[in-house]
C-alpha positions, 0 to 999 in steps of 0.5 A: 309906529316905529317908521313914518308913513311916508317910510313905507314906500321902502318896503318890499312886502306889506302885511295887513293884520288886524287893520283896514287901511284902505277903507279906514285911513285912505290917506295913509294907505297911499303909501302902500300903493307908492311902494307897490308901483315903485318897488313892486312891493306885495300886500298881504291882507289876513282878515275875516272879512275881504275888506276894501284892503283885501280887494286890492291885494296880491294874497289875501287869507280869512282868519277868524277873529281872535286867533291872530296869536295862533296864526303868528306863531305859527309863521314863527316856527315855520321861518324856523323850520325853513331857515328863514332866519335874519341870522346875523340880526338875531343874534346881534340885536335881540336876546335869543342868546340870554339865559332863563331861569330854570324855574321859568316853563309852561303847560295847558297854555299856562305859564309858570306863576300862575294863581288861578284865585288871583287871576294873575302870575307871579312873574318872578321866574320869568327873568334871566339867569345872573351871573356874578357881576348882576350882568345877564348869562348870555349862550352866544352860540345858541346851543344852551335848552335854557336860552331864549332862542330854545325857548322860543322854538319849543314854545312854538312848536304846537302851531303847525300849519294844521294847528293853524288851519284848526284854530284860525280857520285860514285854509293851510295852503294860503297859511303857507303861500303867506309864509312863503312870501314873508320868509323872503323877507329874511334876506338883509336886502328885503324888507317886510311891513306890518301895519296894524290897528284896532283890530288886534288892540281890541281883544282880551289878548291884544298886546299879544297880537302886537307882540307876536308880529313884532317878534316876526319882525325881529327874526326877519331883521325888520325893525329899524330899518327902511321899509319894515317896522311896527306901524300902529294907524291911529284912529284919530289924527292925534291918539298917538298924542294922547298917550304921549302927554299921559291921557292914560290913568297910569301915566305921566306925560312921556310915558312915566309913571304914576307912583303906587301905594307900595310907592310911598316915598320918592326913594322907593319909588326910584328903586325900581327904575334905576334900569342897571344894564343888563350886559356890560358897556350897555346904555340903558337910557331910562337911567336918566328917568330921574332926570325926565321926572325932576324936571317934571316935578319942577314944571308942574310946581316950580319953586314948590318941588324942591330937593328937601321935598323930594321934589314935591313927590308927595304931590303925586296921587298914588294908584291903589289899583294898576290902573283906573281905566274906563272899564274900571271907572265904568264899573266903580260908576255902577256900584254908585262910587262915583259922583261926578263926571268929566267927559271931554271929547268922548262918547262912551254910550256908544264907544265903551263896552256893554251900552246897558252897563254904560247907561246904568252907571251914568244913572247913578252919577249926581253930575255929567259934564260932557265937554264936546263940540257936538251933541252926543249920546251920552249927553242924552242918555236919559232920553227915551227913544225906545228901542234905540234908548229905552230908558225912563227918564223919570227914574234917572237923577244924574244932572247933565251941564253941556259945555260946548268945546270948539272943533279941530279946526277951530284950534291952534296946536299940534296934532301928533301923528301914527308916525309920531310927527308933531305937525303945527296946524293954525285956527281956520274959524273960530268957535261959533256961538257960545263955544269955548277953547278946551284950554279955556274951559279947563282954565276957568275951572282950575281958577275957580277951584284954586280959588275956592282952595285958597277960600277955604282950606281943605286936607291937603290943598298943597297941589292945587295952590303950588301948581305953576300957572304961568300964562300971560293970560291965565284965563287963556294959556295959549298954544305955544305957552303950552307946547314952550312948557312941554318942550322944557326950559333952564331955570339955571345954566345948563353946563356941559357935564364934562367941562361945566365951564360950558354952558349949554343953554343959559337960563331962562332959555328953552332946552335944546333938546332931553339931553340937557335935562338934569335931576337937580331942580335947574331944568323943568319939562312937561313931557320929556320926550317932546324936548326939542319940539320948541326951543331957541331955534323957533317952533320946529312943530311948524315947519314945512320944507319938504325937501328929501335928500335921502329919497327914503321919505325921511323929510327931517325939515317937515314937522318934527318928530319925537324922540330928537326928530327921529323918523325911525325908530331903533335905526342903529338896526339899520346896520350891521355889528360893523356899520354897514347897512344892511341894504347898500341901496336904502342906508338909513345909516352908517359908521364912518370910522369916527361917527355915525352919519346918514339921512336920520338922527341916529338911536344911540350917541352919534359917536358910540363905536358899531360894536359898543352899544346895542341899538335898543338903548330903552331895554337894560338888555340894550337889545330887543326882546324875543322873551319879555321878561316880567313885562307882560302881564299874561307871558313873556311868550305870546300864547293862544288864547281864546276869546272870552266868547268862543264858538270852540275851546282852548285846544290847550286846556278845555277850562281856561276861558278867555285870556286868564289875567284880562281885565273883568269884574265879577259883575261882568263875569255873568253877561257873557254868553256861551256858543250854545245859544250864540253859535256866530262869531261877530266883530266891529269896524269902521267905514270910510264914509262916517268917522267915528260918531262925528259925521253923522251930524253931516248930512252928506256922509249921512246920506252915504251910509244912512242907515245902520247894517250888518254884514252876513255871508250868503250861507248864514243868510240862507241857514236863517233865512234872511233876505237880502236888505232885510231886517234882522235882529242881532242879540248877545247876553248884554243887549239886541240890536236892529239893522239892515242885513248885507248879505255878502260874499266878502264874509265867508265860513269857516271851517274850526276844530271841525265846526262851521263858524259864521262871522257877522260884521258890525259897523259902528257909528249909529246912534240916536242923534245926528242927521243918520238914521237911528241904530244902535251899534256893535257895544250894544252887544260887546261884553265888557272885558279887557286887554290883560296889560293896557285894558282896551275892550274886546270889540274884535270878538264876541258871540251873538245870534240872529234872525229876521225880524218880525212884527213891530220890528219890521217896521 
């Protein structure tokens, strides 16, 4: 979330896409209902189901699942057209004025680059024009074909409301209500809200949905300020620290890099990140990334990482692919390349892709660790239950070691939330039984294998013998070691770079904040932008004074928040080129003629002059980006692209399938399914009664939704003739499935390219263990394809077929 939840109550207008907050985070959603009653704010819920969201909103409107693209493009072009432009912001604090190559174009919802064999873009000519200086050629009038803002319009020209209305199915009137409603949001003194969630990540396409809403959001002026923003809910209550500390394949803790094999030495791999800004006086705040990974290097081995050695560079794995994500390691697991498995805290049976393909490839696996506080599918996959498991355990020779982990509220640390606080919680109980800390766990096999290392050599044991280990007990780190060592400590005094008599922080101390990390060996930090979050002021994770003398919710002594304790992101936005708010009655910010000053820790150096720096100080362009660049792997523009399973075709080109860089093997290339024998749209989600495949161990949330269902509308249901709560069979290329049909007027047709479309919702949850009823859930059914850019699965939209059942299936 660029925002904090508690920021939303400053908003004027919400708009619910791609998420369900009030049935899927009630908690959080309680700020919406704050800024209605107290703003008088309007919420705007686009969905293909009337969810519980859309029971309580001012406007609501149906969209079939995958065509979000389409729908934002087309409000794009529609604030274009009516000038509903945040003009002063547009052309102060986005790119709409730089200059593209001349190269750079598109056509067939293609762009330039394109290798069909390779499935994927050359993106060299999505950059901008240089002049002389290596500075970007800027048109600040806005007049020149090549600069970004012509771009964009010519871009979205095509997604007229009919567009929409025939690709998306939402009906053109509430197309235009809806614009109608945002575009009073291009006033400086209103403020608009997305919030979003699995509902557009969860597609071939997803990062484009974001990036079409967040584009929305920069032509209205809504990001950075109070009340607007991107604001991602997380699914669980620390997802958001999941990626932070590198959870990803690709990843280091602060969202580094893990070098490539075209990286094979520490020179080149700086090369590419030096971030020289792209207008002059710009600060492009990635060129401290030397700094952020020296003193990663030096956290992780210490005395080991050295300048001589490039700071133990060659320490570092180097991906041979962009990233080995679960699609990827699933699929390397089918082709028996895989021998060994850890499996923490996940369920992949049922939360990956294509169950089938999941259920072979673990079969091929001569080892599964499952560490989880809770028994799981996965734990289990070679029993036989049937039509919920039919697999023949004789057959399968994957050995499975369970290691029981304690539960959340067994633990001490800090979850991180959507709003990107960092919030110290403290052990309620402890494990029961033979249940182990997670900590523990992984300590005992590092020790062992280091241990083993030591015994008895190995190709290269360097990184398992040099890694730092410096826990009082080092069979137990414990929490705030742990969180100590992410914060970053001086191994030398930290001097003040303009006066080096002055030391900052003397060594042996905690870091006060990034800021004083150097890429010279004298400082070591674990995640460079949790620096701040333990220094010598104490545990600022655990603070609790609730006190808001902003009255925005801004709460700065509550918890703190990554980067600095900032609550908004990009809140230099919040003022204009001269300083001044944009809406005198929610200052975030302002310029006082010396200093920045206001309720939040400002998003560029406190003393940085109004006109000076741009308020986007991570973009080498120092401002947003309406255009991306090479960052995109499937456009710099959002463009629309049909799921890989469609009940219509491109209405760009009739031959591309799906979006034509996504994630997918060849292997999955021939489950997926045609509309011929699957005519109906479907989609997954979740219910607030059951989170994730936890609580059906409990039999009180059990009980509240027992048995495993689908949801159908009444017409579907009287074109197949199924009754109300009867059983139904649902089925796709990779898999079937039995369940409870819900026959229901919260899911309607929809009228696309002339077709009728019928929409069946799949909740997820079921399984075979646990105190609910045996069912199998929606990736029984989903094919196993991926975003183009971060690989998440396509849940959101894929065919299937259904009827009633019969026979043995009744029963």
């Amino acid at each position: 979330m660029t925002n904090s939840w508690t920021d939303i109550k400053n908003t004027d207008l919400v708009i619910v896409m791609g998420g369900n907050a009030a049935e899927a985070h009630p908690c959080g959603f309680k700020w919406v209902t704050e800024a209605k009653h107290h703003r008088g704010a309007k919420l705007i819920v686009v969905d293909p189901r009337f969810t519980r969201t859309a029971s309580v909103s001012d406007y609501y409107a149906p969209i079939r699942p995958g065509t979000d693209i389409t729908f934002l493009m087309g409000m794009i072009r529609w604030m274009i057209e009516n000038d509903k432009v945040q003009w002063s912001y547009v052309k102060a604090f986005t790119n709409a004025s730089f200059l593209v190559k001349e190269e750079f174009g598109w056509s067939d919802g293609l762009f330039t680059g394109y290798d069909e064999e390779k499935r994927d873009y050359d993106r060299s000519s999505w950059e901008y024009q240089l002049g002389e200086d290596g500075f970007a050629l800027t048109d600040p009038t806005l007049q020149h074909p090549r600069c970004v803002w012509n771009l964009l319009k010519a871009h979205v020209d095509a997604y007229t409301p009919e567009m929409v209305e025939r690709v998306c199915g939402t009906p053109k009137e509430r197309f235009l209500k809806i614009a109608e409603m945002i575009g009073e949001c291009s006033s400086p003194t209103k403020t608009m809200t997305s919030m979003y969630a699995l509902g557009w990540t969860q597609h071939s396409k997803g990062s484009q949905n974001i990036r079409g809403m967040a584009m929305l959001q920069l032509i209205l002026g809504n990001i950075g300020v109070p009340g607007g923003g991107m604001n991602a809910l997380r699914g669980h209550s620390n997802i958001q620290g999941l990626t932070d500390i590198g959870l990803m394949s690709n990843l280091i803790p602060g969202y580094l890099n893990i070098p490539t094999e075209k990286e094979p030495d520490w020179e080149t791999y700086m090369k590419s990140r030096q971030f020289k800004p792209l207008l002059p006086g710009q600060t492009s705040y990635w060129q401290n990334y030397s700094k952020f990974m020296v003193s990663f290097q030096k956290s992780m081995w210490g005395d080991a990482a050295t300048a001589e050695n490039d700071w133990a560079y060659h320490y570092l794995p180097k991906l041979d692919v962009p990233a080995y994500d679960m699609l990827r390691m699933f699929e390397l697991m089918d082709q028996g390349k895989v021998n060994l498995y850890f499996c923490q805290g996940f369920n992949p049976l049922l939360a990956l892709s294509n169950r089938g393909k999941n259920t072979s490839a673990l079969s091929k696996l001569k080892l599964l660790v499952v560490m989880d506080p809770l028994q799981t599918e996965t734990a289990r996959f070679w029993e036989n239950h049937g039509a919920f498991n039919d697999v023949d355990p004789s057959a399968i020779q994957t050995e499975v070691i369970e290691l029981p982990t304690s539960c959340f509220a067994e633990d001490e640390g800090a979850l991180v939330n959507s709003g990107r606080w960092l919030q110290w919680h403290w052990a309620a109980a402890e494990p029961p039984g033979q249940a182990k800390h997670d900590t523990w766990i992984m300590a005992q096999i590092f020790l062992r294998v280091r241990e083993l290392y030591a015994a008895e050599g190995g190709a290269f044991p360097d990184p398992i013998l040099n890694l730092t280990w410096p826990y009082a007990d080092p069979s137990t780190p414990m929490p705030d070691e742990l969180a100590r060592e992410m914060n970053g400590t001086a191994l030398a005094d930290v001097t003040d770079p303009a006066d080096p008599t002055k030391v900052l922080t003397a060594a042996g101390k905690q870091v006060k904040s990034f800021a004083e990390l150097r890429d010279d060996g004298s400082t070591a930090c674990g995640c460079w932008i949790y620096s701040g979050c333990f220094n010598e002021d104490g545990n600022n994770m655990a603070r609790r004074d609730n006190s808001d003398p902003s009255g925005l919710g801004v709460h700065s002594n509550w918890a703190w928040s990554w980067p600095l304790n900032r609550r908004t992101l990009y809140n230099r936005a919040s003022a204009d080129l001269d300083g001044k708010p944009w809406d005198p009655e929610r200052a975030l910010l302002s310029w006082n003629g010396e200093r920045w000053e206001g309720f939040d820790v400002p998003d560029i150096a406190p003393t940085a002059k109004p006109g000076e720096v741009m308020p986007f100080i991570m973009n080498p362009e120092g401002v947003s980006r309406l255009f991306s660049r090479g960052m995109m792997r499937d456009g710099p523009f959002p463009t629309h692209m049909e799921p890989f399973e469609s009940p219509v075709q491109n209405v760009f080109n009739d031959r591309m399938r799906g979006n034509p860089v996504a994630r997918m093997f060849e292997s999955d290339a021939a489950t997926l399914g045609t509309s011929d024998e699957f005519p109906f749209v479907a989609t997954s989600y979740r219910l607030t009664e059951h989170f994730h495949y936890w609580t059906k161990h409990n039999k009180v949330n059990a009980a509240m939704q027992p048995e495993f269902f689908v949801e159908i509308s009444e017409e579907l249901a009287a074109e197949k003739g199924i009754q109300r709560g009867g059983k139904v069979r649902v089925w796709s290329k990779r898999g079937e499935v039995w369940a409870k049909a819900l026959v229901t007027k919260r899911i309607k047709p929809l009228t696309c390219d002339g077709k009728t479309v019928h929409v069946v919702g799949i909740p997820l949850h079921w399984g075979f263990v646990g105190a609910a009823k045996k069912g199998w859930g929606p990736n029984s059914l989903t094919p196993a394809v991926g975003d183009a850019n971060i690989e998440t699965p396509e849940f959101k939209a894929f065919l299937v077929n259904i009827e009633p059942a019969t026979g043995e299936a009744l029963a």
